[in-house]
Biopython code that builds the backbone (N, CA, C, O; Angstrom):
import numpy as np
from Bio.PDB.StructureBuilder import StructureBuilder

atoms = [
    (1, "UNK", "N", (-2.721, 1.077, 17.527)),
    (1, "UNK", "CA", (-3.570, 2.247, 17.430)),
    (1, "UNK", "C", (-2.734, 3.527, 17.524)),
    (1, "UNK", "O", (-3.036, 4.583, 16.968)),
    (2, "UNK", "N", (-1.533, 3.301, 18.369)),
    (2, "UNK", "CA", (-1.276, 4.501, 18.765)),
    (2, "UNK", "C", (0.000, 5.374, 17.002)),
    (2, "UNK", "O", (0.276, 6.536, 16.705)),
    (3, "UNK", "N", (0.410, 3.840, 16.276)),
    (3, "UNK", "CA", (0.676, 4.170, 15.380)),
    (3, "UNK", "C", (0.126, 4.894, 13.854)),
    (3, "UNK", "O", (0.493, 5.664, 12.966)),
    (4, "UNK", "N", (-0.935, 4.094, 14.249)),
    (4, "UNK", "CA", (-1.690, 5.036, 13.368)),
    (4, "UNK", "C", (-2.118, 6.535, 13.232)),
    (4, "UNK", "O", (-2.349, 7.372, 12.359)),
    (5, "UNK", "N", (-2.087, 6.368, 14.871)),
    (5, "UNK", "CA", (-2.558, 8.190, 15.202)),
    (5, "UNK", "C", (-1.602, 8.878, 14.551)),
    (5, "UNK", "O", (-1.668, 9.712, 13.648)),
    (6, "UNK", "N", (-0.444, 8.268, 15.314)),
    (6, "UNK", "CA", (0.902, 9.144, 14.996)),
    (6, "UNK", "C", (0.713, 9.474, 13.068)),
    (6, "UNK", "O", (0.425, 10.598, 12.655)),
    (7, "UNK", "N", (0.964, 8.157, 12.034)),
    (7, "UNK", "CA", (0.636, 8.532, 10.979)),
    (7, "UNK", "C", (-0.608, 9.893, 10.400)),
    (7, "UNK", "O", (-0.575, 10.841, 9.615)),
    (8, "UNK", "N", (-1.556, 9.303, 11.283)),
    (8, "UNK", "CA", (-2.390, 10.542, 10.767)),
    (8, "UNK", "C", (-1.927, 11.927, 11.422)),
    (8, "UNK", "O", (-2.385, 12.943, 10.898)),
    (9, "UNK", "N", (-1.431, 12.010, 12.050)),
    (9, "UNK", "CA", (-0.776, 13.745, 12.723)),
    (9, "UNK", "C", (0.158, 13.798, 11.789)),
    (9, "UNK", "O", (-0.023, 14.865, 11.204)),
    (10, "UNK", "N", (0.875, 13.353, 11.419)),
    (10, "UNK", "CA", (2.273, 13.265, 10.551)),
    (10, "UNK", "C", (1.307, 13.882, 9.172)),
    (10, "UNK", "O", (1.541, 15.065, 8.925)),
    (11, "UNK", "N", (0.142, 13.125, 8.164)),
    (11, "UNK", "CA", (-0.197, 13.193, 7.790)),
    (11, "UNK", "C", (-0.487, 14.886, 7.347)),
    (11, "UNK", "O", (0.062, 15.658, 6.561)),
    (12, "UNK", "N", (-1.817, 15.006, 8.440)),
    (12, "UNK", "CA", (-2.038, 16.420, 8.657)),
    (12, "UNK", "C", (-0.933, 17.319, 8.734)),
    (12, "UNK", "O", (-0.899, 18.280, 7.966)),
    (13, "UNK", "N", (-0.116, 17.145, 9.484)),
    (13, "UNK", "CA", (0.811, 18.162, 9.579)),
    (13, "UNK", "C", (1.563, 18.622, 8.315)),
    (13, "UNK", "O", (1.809, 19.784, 7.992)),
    (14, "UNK", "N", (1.930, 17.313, 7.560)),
    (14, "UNK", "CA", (2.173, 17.445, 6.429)),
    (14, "UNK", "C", (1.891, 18.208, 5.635)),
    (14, "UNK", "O", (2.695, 18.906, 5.016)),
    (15, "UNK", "N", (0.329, 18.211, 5.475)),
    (15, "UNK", "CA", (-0.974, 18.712, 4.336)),
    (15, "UNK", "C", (-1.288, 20.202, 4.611)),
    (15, "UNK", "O", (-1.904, 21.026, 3.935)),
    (16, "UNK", "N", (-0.684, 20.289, 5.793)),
    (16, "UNK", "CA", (-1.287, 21.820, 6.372)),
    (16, "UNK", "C", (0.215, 22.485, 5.472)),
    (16, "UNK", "O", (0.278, 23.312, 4.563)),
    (17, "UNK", "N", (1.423, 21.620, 6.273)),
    (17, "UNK", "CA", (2.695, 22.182, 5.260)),
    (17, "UNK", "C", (2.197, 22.377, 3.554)),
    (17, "UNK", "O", (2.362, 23.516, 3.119)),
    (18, "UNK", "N", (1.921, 21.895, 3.100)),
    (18, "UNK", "CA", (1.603, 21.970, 1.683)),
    (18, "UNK", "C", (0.617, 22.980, 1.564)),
    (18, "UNK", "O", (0.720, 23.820, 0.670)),
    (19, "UNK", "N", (-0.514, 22.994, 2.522)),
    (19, "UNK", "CA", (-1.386, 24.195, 2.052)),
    (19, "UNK", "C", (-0.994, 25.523, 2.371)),
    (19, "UNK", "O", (-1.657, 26.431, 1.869)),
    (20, "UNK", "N", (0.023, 25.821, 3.161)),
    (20, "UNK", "CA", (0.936, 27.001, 3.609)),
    (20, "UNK", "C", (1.752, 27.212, 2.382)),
    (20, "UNK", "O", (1.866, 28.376, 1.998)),
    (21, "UNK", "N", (2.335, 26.269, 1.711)),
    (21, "UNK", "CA", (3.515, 26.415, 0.883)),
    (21, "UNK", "C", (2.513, 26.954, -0.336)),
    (21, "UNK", "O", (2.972, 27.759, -1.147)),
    (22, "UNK", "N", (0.816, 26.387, -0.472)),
    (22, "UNK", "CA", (0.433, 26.580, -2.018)),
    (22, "UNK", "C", (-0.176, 28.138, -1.995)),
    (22, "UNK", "O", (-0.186, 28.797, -3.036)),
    (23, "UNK", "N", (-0.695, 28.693, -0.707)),
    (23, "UNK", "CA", (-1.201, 29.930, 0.112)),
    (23, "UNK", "C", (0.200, 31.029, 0.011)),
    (23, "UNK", "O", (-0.035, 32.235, 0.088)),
    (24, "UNK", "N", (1.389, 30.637, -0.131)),
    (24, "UNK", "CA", (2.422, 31.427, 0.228)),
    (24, "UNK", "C", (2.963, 31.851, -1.505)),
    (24, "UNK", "O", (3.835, 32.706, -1.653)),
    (25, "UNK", "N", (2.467, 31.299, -2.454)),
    (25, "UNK", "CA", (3.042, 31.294, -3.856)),
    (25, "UNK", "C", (2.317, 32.742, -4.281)),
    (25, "UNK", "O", (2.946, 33.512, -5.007)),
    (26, "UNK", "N", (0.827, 33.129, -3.757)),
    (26, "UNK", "CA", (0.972, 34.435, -4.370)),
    (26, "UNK", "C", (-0.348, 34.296, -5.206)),
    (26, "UNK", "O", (-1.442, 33.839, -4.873)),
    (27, "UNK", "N", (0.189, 34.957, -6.680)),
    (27, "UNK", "CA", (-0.636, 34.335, -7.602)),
    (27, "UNK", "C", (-1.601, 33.277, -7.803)),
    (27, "UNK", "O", (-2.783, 33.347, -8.137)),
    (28, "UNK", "N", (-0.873, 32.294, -7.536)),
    (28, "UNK", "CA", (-1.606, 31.266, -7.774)),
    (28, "UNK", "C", (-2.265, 30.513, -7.036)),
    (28, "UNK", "O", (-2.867, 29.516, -7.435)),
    (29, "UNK", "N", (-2.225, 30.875, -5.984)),
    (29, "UNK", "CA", (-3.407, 30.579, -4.422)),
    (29, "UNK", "C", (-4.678, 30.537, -4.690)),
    (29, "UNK", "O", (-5.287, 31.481, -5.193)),
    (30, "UNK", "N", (-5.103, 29.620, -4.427)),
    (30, "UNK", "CA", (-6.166, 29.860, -4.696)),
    (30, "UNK", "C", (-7.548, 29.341, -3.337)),
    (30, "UNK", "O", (-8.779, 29.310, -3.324)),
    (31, "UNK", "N", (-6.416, 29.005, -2.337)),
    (31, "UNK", "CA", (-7.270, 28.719, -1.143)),
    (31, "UNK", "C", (-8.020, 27.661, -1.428)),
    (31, "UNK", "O", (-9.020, 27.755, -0.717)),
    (32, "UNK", "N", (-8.071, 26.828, -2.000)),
    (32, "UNK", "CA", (-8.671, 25.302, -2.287)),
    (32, "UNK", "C", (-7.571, 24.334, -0.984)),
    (32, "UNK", "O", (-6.413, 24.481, -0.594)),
    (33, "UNK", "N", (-9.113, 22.984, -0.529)),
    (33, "UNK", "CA", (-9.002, 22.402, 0.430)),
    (33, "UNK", "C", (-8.614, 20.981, -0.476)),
    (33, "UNK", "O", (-8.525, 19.854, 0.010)),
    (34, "UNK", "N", (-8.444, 21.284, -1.679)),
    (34, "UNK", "CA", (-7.945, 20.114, -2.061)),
    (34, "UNK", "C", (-6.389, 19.617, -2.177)),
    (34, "UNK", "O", (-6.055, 18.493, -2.551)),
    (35, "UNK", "N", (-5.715, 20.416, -1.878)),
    (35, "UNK", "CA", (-4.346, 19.811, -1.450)),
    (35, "UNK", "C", (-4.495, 19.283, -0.165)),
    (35, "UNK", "O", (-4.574, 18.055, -0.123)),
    (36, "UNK", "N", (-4.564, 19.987, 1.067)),
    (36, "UNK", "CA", (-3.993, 18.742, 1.699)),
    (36, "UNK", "C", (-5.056, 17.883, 2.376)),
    (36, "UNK", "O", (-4.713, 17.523, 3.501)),
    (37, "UNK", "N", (-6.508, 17.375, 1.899)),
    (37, "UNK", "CA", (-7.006, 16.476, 1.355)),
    (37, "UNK", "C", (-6.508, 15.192, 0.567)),
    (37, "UNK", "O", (-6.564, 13.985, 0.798)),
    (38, "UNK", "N", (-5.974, 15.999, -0.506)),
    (38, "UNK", "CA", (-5.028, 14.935, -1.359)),
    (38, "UNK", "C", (-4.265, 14.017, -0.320)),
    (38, "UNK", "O", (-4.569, 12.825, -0.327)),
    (39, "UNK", "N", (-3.325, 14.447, 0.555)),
    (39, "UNK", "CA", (-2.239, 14.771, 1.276)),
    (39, "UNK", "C", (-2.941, 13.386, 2.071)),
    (39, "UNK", "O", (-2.515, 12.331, 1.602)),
    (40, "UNK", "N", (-3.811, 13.248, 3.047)),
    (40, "UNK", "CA", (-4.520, 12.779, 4.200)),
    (40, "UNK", "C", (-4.878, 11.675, 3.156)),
    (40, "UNK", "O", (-5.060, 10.520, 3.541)),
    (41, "UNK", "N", (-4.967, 11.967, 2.025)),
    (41, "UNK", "CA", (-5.734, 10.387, 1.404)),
    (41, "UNK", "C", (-4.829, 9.214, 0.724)),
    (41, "UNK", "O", (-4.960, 8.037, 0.389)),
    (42, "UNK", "N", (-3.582, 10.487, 0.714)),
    (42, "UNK", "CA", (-2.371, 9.315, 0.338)),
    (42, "UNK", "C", (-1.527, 8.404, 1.250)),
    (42, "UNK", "O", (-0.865, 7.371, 1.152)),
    (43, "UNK", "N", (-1.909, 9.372, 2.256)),
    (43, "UNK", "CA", (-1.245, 8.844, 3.603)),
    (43, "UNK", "C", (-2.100, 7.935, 4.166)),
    (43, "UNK", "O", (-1.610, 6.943, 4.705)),
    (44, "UNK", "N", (-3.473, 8.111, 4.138)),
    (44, "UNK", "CA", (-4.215, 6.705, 4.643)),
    (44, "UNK", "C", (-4.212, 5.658, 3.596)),
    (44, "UNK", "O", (-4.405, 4.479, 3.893)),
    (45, "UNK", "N", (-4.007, 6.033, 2.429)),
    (45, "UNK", "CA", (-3.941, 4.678, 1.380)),
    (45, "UNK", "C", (-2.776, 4.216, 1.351)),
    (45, "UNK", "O", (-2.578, 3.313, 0.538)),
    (46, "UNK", "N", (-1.884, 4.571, 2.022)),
    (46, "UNK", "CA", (-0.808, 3.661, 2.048)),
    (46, "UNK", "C", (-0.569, 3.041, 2.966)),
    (46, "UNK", "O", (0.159, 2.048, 2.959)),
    (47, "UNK", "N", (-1.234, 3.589, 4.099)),
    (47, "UNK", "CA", (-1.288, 2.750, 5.706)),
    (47, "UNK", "C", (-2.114, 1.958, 6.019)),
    (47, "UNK", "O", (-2.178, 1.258, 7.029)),
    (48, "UNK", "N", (-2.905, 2.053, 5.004)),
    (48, "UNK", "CA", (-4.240, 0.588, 4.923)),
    (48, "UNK", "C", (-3.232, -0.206, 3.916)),
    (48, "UNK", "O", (-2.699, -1.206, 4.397)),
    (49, "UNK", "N", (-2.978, 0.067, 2.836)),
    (49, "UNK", "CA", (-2.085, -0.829, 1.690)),
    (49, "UNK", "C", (-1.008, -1.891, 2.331)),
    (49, "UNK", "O", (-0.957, -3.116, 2.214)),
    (50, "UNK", "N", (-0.251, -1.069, 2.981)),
    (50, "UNK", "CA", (1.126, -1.540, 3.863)),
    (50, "UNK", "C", (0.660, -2.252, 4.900)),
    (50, "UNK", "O", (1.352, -3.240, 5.143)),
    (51, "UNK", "N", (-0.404, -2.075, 5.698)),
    (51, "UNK", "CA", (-0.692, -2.635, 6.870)),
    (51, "UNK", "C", (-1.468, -4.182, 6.321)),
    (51, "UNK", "O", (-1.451, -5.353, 6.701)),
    (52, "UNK", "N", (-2.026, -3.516, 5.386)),
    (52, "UNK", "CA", (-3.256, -5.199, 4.862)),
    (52, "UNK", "C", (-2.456, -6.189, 3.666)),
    (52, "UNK", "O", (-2.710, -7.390, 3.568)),
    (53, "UNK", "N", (-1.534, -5.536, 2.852)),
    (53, "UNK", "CA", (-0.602, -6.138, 2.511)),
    (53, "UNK", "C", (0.550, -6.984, 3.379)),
    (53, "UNK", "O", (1.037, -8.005, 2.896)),
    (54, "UNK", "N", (0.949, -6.489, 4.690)),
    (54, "UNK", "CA", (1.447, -7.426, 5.463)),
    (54, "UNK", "C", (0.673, -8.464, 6.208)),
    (54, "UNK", "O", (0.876, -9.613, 6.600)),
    (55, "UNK", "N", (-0.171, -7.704, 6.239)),
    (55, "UNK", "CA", (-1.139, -8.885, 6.897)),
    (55, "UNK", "C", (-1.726, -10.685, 6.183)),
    (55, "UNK", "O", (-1.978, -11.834, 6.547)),
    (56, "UNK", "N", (-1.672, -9.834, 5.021)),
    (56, "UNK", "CA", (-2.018, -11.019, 3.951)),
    (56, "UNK", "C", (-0.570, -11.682, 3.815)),
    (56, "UNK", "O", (-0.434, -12.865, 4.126)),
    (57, "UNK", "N", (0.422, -10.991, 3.391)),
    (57, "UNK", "CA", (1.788, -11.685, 3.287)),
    (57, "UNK", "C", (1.766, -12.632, 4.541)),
    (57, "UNK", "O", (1.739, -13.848, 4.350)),
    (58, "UNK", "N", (1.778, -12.075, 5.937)),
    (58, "UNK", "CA", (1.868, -13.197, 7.103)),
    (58, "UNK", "C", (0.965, -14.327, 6.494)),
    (58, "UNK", "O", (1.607, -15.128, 5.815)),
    (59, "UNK", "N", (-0.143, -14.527, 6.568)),
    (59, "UNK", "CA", (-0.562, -15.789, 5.807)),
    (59, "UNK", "C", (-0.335, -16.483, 5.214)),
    (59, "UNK", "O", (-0.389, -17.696, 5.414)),
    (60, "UNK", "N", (0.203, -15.554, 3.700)),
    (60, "UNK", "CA", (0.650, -16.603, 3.050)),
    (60, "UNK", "C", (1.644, -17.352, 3.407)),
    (60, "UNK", "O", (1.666, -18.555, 3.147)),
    (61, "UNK", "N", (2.566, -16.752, 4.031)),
    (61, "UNK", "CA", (4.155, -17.737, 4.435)),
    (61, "UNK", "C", (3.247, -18.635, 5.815)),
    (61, "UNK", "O", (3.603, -19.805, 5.962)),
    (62, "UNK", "N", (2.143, -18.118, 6.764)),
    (62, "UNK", "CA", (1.962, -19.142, 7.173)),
    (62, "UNK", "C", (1.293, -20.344, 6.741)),
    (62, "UNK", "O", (1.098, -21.325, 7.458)),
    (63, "UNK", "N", (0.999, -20.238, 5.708)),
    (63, "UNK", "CA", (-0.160, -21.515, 5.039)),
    (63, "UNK", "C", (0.822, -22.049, 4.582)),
    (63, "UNK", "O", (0.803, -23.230, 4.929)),
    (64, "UNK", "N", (2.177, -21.694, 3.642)),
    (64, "UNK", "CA", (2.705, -22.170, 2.881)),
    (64, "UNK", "C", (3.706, -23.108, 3.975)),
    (64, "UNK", "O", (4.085, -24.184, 3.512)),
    (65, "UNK", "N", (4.125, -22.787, 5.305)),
    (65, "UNK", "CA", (4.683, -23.001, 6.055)),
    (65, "UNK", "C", (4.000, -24.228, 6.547)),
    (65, "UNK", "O", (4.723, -25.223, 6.504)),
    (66, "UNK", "N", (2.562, -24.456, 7.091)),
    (66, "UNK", "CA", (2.228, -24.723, 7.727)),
    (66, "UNK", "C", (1.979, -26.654, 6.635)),
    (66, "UNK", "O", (2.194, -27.821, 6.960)),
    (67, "UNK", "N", (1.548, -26.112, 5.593)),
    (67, "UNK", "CA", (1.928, -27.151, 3.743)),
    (67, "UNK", "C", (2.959, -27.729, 3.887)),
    (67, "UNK", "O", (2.845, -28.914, 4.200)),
    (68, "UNK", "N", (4.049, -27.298, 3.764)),
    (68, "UNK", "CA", (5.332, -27.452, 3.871)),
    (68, "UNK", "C", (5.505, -28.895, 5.011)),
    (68, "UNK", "O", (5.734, -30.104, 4.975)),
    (69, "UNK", "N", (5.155, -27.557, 6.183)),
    (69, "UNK", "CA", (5.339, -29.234, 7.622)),
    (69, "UNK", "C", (4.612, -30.399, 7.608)),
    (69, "UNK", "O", (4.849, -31.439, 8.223)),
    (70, "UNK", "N", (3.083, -29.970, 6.340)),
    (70, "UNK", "CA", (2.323, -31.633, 6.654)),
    (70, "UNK", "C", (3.209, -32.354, 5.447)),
    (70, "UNK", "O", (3.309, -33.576, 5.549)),
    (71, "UNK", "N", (3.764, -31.815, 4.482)),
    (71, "UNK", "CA", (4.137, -32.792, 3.248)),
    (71, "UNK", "C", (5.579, -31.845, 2.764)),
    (71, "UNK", "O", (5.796, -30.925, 1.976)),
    (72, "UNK", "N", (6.501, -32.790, 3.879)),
    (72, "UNK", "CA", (7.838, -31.874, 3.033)),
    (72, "UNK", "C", (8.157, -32.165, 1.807)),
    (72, "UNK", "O", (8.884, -31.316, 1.292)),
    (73, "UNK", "N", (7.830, -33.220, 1.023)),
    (73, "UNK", "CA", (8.292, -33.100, -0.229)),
    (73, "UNK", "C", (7.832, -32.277, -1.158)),
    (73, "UNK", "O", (8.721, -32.059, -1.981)),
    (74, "UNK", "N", (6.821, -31.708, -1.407)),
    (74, "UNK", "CA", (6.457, -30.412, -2.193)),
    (74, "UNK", "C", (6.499, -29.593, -1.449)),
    (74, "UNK", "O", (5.423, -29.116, -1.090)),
    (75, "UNK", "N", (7.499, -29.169, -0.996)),
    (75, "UNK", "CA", (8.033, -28.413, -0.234)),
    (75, "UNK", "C", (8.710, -27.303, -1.299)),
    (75, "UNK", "O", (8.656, -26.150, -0.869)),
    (76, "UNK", "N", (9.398, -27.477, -2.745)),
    (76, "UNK", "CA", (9.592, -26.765, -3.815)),
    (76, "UNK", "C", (8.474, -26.200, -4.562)),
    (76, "UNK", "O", (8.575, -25.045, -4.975)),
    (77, "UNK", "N", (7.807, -26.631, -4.701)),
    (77, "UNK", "CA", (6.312, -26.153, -5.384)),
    (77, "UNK", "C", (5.884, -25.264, -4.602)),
    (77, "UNK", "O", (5.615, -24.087, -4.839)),
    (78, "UNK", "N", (5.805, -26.020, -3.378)),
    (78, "UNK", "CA", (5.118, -24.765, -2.284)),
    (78, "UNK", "C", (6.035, -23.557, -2.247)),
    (78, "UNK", "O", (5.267, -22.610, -2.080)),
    (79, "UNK", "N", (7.097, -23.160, -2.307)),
    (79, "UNK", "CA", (7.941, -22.142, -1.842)),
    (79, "UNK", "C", (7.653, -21.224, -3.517)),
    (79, "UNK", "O", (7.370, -20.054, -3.776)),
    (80, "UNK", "N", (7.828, -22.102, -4.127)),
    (80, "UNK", "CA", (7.579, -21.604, -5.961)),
    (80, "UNK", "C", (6.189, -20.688, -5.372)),
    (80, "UNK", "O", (6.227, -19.519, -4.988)),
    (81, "UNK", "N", (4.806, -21.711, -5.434)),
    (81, "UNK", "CA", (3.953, -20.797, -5.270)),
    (81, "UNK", "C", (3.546, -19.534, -4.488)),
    (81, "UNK", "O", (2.856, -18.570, -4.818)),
    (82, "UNK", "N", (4.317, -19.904, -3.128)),
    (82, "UNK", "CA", (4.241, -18.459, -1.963)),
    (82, "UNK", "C", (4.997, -17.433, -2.535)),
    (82, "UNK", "O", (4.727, -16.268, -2.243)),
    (83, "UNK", "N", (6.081, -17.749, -3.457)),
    (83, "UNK", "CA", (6.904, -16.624, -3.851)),
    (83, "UNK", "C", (6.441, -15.478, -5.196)),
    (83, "UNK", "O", (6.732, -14.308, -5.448)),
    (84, "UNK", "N", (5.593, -16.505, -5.843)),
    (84, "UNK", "CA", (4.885, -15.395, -6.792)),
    (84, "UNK", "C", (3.370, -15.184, -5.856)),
    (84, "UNK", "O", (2.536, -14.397, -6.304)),
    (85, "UNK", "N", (3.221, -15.581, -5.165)),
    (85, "UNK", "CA", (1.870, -15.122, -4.153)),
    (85, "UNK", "C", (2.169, -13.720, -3.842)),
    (85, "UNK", "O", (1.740, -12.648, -4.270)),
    (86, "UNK", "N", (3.097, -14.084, -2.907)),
    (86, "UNK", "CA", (3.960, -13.003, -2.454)),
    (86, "UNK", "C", (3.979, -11.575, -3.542)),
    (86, "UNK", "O", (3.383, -10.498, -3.554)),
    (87, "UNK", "N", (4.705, -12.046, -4.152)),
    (87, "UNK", "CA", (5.354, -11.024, -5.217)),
    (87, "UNK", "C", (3.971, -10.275, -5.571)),
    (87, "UNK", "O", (3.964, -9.047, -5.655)),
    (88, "UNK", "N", (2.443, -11.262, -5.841)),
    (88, "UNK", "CA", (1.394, -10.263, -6.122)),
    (88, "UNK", "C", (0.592, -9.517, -5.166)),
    (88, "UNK", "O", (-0.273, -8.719, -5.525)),
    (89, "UNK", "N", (0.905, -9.799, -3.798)),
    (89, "UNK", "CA", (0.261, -9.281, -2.911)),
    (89, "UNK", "C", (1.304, -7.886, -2.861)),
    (89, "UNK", "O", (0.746, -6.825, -3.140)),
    (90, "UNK", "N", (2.411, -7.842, -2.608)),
    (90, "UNK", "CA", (3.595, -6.518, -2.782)),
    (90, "UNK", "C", (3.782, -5.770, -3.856)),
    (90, "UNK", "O", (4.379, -4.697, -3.944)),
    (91, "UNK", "N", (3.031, -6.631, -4.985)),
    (91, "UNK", "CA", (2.521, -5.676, -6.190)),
    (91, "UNK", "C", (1.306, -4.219, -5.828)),
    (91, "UNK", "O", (1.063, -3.154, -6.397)),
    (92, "UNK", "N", (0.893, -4.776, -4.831)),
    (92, "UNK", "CA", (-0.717, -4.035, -4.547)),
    (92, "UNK", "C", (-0.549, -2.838, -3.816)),
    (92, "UNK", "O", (-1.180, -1.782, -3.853)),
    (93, "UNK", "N", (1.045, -3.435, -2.716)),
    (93, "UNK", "CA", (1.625, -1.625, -2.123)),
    (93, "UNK", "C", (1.993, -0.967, -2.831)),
    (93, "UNK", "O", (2.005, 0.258, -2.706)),
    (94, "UNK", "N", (2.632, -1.958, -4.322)),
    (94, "UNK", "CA", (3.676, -0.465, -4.819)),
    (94, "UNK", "C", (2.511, 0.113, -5.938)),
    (94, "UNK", "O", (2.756, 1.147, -6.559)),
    (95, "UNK", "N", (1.221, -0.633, -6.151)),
    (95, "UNK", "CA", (0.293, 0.196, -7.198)),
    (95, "UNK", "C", (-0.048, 1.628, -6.553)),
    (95, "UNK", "O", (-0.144, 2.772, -6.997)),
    (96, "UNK", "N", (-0.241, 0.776, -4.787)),
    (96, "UNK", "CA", (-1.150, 2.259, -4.093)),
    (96, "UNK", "C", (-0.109, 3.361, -3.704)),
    (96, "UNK", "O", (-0.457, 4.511, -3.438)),
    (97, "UNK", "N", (1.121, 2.958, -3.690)),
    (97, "UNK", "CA", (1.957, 4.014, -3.745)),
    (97, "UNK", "C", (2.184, 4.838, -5.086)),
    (97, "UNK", "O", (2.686, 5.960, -5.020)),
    (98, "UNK", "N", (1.897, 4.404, -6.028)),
    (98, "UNK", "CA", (2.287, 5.331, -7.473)),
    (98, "UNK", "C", (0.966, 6.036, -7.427)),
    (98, "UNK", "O", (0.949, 7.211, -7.794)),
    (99, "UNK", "N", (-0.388, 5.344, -6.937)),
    (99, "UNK", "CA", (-1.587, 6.005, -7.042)),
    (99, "UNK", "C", (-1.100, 7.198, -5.242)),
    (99, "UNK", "O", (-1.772, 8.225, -5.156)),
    (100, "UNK", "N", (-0.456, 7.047, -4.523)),
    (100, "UNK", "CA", (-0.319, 8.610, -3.664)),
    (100, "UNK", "C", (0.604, 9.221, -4.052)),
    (100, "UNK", "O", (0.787, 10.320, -3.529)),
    (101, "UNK", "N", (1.557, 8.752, -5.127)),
    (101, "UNK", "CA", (2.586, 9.683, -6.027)),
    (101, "UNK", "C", (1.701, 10.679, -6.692)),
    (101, "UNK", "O", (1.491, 11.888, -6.585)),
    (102, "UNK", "N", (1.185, 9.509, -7.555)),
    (102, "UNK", "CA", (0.265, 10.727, -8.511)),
    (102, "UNK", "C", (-0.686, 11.942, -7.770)),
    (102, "UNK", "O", (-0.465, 13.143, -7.919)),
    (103, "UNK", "N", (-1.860, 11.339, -6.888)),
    (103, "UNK", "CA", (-2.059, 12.250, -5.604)),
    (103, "UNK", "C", (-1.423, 13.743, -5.394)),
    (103, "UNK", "O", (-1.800, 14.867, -5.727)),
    (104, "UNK", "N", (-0.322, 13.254, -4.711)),
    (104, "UNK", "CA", (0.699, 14.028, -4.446)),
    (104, "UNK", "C", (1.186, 15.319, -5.621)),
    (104, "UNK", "O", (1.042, 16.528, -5.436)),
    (105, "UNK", "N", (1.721, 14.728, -6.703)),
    (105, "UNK", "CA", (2.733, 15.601, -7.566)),
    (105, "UNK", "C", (1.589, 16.277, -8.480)),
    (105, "UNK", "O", (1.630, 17.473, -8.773)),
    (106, "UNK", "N", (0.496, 15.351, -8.934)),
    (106, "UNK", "CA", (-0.176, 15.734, -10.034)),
    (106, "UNK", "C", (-1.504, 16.472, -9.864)),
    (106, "UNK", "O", (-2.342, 16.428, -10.765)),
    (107, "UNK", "N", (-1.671, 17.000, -8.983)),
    (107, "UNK", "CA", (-3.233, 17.537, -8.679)),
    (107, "UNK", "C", (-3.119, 18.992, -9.572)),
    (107, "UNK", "O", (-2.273, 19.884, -9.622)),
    (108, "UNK", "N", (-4.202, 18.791, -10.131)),
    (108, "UNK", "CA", (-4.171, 19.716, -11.105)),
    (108, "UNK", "C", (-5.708, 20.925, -10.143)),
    (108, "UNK", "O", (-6.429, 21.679, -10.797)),
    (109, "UNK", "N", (-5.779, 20.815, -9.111)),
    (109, "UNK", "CA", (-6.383, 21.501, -7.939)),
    (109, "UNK", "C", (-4.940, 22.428, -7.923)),
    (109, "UNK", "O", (-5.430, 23.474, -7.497)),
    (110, "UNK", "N", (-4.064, 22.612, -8.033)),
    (110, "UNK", "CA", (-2.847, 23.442, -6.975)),
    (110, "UNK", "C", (-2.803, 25.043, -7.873)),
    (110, "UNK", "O", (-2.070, 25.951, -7.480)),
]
sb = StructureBuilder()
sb.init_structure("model")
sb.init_model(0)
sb.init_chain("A")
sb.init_seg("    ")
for serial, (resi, resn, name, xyz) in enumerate(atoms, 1):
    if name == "N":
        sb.init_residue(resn, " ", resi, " ")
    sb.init_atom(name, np.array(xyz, "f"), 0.0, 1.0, " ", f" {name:<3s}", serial, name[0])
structure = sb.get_structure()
């Protein structure tokens, strides 16, 4: 719990940095709450992503593990299958990270 907090202060603090930096340009200020909004939603979608993506990864290596000890001889198959398991569950952090890239760089709010 207490990590998460920390993420979300980090978060905010962040977003407030960004809305200072978009407030400080002048011109083009426009006092919109949608930057660091943006900011708070990329940072929780990646700390749910990362957190539930490991969570699922632990599983899989324990099921595959647990396969493994009742029948070591497909013990190759099994490692075959956990490894593209794997590979699609770590697909799902790096989608939600390009989706808080985009977030981030592309808000056409700024």
């Amino acid at each position: 719990m207490r990590i998460v907090l920390g993420i979300l202060t980090f978060v905010l603090a962040l977003g407030e940095r960004v809305a200072f930096a978009q407030g400080a340009g002048g011109a083009g200020a426009t006092g919109s709450w949608v930057g660091p909004f943006t900011v708070v939603a990329a940072g929780i979608g990646m700390a749910l992503a990362a957190g539930l993506c490991g969570l699922g990864q632990g599983r899989a290596i324990a099921a595959a593990l647990e396969g493994i000890a009742r029948q070591p001889g497909a013990a190759a198959r099994i490692q075959t299958a956990m490894i593209i398991g794997l590979a699609l569950i770590e697909s799902l952090a790096i989608y939600t990270l390009v989706i808080a890239i985009i977030l981030l760089f592309a808000n056409p709010f700024k």
